[in-house]
DSSP file (Angstrom, degrees, kcal/mol; ACC not computed):
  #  RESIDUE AA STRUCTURE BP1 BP2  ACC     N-H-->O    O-->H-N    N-H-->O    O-->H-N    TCO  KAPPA ALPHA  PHI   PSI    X-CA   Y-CA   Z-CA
    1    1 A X     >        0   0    0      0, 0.0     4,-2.5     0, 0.0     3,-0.4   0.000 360.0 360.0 360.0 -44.6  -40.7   -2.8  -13.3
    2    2 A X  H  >  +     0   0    0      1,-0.2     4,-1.0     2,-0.2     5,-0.0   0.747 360.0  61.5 -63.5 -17.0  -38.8    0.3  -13.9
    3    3 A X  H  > S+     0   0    0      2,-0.2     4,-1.7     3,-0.1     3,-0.2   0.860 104.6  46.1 -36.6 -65.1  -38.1    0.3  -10.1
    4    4 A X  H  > S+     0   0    0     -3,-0.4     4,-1.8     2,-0.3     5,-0.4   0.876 106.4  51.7 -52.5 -72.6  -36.7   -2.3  -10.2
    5    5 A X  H  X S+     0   0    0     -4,-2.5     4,-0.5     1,-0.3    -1,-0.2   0.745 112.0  49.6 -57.4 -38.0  -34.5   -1.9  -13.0
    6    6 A X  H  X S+     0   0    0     -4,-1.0     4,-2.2    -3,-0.2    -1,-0.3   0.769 108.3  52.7  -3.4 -66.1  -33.2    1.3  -11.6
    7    7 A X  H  < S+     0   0    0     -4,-1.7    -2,-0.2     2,-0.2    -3,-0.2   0.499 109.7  49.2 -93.9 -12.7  -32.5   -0.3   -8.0
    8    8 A X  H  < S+     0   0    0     -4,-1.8     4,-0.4    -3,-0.2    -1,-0.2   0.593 108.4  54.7 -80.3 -33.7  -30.4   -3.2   -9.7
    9    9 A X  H >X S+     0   0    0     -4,-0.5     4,-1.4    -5,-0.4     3,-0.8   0.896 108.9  51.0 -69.5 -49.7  -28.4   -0.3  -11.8
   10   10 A X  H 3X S+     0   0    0     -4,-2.2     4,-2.2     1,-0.3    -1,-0.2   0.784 116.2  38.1 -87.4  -9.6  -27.5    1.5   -8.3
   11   11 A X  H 34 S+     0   0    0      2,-0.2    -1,-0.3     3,-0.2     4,-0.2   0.598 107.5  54.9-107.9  12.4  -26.1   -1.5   -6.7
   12   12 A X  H <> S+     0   0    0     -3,-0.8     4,-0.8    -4,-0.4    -2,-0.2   0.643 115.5  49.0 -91.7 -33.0  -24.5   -2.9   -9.4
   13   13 A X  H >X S+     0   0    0     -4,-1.4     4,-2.7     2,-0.2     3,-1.5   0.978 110.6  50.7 -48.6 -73.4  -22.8    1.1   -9.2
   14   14 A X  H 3< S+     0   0    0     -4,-2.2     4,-0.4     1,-0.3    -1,-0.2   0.687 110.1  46.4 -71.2 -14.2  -22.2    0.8   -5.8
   15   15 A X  H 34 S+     0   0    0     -4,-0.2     4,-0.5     2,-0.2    -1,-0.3   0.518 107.0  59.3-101.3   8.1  -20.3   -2.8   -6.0
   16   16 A X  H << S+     0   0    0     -3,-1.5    -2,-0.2    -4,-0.8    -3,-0.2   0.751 111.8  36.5 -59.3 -36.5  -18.3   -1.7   -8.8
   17   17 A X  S  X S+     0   0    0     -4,-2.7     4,-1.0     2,-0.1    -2,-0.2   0.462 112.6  58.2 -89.9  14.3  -16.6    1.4   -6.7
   18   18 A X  H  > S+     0   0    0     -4,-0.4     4,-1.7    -5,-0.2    -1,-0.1   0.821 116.7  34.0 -79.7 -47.1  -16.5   -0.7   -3.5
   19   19 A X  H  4 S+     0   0    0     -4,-0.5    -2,-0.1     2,-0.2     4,-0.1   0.552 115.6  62.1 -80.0   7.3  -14.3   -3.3   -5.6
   20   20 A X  H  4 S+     0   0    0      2,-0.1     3,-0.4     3,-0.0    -1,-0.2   0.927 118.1  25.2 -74.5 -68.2  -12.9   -0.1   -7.5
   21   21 A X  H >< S+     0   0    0     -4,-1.0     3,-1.0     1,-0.3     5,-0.3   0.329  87.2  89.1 -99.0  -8.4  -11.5    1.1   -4.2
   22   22 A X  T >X S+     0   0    0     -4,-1.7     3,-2.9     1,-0.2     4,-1.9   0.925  81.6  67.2 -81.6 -54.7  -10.9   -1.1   -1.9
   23   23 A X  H 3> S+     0   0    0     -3,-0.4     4,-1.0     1,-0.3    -1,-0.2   0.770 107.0  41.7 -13.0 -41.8   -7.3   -1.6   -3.2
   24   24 A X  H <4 S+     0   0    0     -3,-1.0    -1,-0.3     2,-0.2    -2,-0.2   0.381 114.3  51.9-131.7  36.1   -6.3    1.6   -2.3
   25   25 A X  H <> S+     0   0    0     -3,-2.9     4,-0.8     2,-0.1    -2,-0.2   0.354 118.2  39.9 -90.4 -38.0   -8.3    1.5    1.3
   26   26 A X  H >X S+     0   0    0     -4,-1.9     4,-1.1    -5,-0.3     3,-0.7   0.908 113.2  57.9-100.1 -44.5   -6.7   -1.6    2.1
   27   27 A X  H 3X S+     0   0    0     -4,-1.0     4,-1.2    -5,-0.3     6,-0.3   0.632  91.0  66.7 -26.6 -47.0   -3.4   -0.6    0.7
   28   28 A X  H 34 S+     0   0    0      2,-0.1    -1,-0.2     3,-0.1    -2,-0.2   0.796  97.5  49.4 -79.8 -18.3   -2.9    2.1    2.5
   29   29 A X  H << S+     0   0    0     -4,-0.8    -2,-0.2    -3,-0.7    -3,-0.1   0.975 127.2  17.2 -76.7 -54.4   -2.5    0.4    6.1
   30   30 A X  H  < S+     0   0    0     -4,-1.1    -1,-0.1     5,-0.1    -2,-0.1   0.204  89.8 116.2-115.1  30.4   -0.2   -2.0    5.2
   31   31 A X  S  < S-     0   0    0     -4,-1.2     3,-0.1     2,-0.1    -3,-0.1   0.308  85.4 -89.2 -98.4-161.8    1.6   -1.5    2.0
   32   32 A X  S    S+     0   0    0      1,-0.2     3,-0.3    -5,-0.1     2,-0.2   0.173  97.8 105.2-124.9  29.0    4.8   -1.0    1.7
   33   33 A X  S    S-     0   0    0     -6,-0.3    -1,-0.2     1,-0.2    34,-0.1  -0.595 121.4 -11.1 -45.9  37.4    4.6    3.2    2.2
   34   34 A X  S    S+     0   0    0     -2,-0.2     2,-0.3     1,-0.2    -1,-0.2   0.488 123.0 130.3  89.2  52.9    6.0    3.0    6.0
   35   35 A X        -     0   0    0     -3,-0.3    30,-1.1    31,-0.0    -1,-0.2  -0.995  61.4-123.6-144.0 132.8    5.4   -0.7    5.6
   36   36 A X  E     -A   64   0A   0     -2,-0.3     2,-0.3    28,-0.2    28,-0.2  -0.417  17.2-158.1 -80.5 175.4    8.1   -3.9    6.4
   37   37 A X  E     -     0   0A   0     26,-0.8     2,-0.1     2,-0.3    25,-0.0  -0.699  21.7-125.6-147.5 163.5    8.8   -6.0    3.5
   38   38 A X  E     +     0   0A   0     -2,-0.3     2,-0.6     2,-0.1    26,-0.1  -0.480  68.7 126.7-120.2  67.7   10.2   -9.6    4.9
   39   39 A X  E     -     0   0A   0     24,-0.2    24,-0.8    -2,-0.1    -2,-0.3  -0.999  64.3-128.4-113.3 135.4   13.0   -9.5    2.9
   40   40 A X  E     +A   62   0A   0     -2,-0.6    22,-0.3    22,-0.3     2,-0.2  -0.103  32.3 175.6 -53.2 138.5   15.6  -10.0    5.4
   41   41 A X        -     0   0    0     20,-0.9     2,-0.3     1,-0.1     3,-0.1  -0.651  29.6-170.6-144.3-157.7   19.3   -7.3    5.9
   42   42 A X  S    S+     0   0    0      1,-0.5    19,-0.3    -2,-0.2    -1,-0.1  -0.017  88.4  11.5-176.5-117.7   22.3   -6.8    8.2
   43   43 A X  S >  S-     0   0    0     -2,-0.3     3,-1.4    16,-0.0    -1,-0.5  -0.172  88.8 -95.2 -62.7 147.4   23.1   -3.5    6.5
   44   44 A X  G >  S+     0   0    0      1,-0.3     3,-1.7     2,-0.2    15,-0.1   0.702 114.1  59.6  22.3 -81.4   21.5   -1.1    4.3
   45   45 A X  G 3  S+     0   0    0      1,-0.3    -1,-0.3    13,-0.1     4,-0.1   0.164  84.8  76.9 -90.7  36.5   22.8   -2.2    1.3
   46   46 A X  G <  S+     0   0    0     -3,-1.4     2,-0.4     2,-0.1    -1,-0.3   0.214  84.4  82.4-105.8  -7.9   21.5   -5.6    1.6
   47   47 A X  S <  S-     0   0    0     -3,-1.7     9,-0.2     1,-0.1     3,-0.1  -0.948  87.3-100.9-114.5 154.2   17.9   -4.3    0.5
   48   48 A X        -     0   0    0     -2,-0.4     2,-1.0     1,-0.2     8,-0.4   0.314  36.8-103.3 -58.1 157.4   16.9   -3.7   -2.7
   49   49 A X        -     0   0    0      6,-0.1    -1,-0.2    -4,-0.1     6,-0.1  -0.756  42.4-148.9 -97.2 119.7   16.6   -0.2   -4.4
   50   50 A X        -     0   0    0     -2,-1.0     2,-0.3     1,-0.1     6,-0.1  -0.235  20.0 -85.9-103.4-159.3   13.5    1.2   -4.6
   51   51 A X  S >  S-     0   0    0      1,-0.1     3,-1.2     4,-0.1     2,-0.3  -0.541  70.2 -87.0 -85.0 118.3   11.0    3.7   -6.8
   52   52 A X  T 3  S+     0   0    0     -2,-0.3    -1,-0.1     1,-0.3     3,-0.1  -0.394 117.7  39.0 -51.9 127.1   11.6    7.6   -5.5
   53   53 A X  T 3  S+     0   0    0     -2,-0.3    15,-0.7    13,-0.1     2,-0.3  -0.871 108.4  76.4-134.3  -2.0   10.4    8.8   -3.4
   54   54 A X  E <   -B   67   0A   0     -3,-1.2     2,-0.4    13,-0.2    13,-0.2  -0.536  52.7-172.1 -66.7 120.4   10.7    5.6   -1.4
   55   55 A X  E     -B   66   0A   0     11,-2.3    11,-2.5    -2,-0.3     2,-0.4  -0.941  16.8-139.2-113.2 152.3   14.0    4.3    0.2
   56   56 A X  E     +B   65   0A   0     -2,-0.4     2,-0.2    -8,-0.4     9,-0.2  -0.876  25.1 176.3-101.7 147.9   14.4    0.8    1.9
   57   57 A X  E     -B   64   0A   0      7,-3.9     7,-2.0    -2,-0.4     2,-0.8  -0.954  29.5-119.8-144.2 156.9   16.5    0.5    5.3
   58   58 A X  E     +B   63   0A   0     -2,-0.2     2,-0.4     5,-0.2     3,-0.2  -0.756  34.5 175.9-120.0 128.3   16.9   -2.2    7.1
   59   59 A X        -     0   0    0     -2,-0.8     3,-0.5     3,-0.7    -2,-0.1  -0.962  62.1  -6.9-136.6 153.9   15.9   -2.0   10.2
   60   60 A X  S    S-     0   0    0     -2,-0.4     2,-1.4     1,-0.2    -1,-0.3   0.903 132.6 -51.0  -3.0  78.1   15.7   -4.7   13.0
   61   61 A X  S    S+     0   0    0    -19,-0.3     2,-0.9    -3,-0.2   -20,-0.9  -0.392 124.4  88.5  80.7 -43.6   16.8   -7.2   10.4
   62   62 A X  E    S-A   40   0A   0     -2,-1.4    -3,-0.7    -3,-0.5   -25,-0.3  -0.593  77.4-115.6 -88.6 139.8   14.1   -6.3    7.6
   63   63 A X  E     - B   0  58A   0     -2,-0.9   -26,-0.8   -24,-0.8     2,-0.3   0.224  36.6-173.0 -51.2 140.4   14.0   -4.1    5.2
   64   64 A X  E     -AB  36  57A   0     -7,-2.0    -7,-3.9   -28,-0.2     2,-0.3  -0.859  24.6-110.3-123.0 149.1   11.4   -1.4    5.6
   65   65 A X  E     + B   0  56A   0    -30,-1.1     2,-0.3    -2,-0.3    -9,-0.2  -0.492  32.5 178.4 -60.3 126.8   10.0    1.4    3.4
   66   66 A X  E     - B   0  55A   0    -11,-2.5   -11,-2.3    -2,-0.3     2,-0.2  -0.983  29.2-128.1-131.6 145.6   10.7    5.2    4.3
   67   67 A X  E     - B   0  54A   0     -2,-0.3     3,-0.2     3,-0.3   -13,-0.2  -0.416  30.1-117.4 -58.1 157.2    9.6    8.2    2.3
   68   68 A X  S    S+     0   0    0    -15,-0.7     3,-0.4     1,-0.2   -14,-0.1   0.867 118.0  44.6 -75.4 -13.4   12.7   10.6    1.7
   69   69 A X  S    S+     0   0    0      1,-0.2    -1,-0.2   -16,-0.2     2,-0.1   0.605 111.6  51.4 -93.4   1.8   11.0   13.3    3.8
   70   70 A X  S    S+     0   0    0     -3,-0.2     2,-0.3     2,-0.0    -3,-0.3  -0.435  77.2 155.9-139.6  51.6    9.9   10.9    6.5
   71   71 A X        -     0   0    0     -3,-0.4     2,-0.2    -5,-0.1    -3,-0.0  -0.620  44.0-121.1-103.0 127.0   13.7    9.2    7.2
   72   72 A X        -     0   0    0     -2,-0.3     2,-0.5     1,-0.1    -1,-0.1  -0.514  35.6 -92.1 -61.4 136.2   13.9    7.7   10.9
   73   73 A X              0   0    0     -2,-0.2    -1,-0.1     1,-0.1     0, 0.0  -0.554 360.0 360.0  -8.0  82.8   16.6    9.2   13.1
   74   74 A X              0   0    0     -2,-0.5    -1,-0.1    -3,-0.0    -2,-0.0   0.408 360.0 360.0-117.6 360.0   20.0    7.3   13.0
């Protein structure tokens, strides 16, 4: 019985950090760190300002996420 009880305790552990983490597994491919946003631009200043260390630029017509150290070519 104490088997049991035990072996219910470590998976109940291990599907609390899979749904702990998984946010910021799954986050990291497509989030908006190097990530396009579908807000729409022209120019530049047509996207929204974001949190440093993050810039938007808009590039082929939506605005996208850049680090400041990691700035595409222009």
């Amino acid at each position: 019985m104490q088997r049991k009880k035990n072996m219910a305790h470590i998976l109940m552990f291990v599907y609390a950090l899979i749904i702990f983490l998984s946010p910021f597994l799954i986050g990291r491919k497509g989030g908006p760190p190097g990530g396009r946003t579908y807000i729409p631009c022209i120019s530049d200043d047509d996207c929204i300002v974001a949190q440093p260390p993050y810039v938007l630029l808009c590039v082929n017509n939506f605005c996208t996420y850049f680090r400041d150290d990691d700035l595409p070519q222009r």
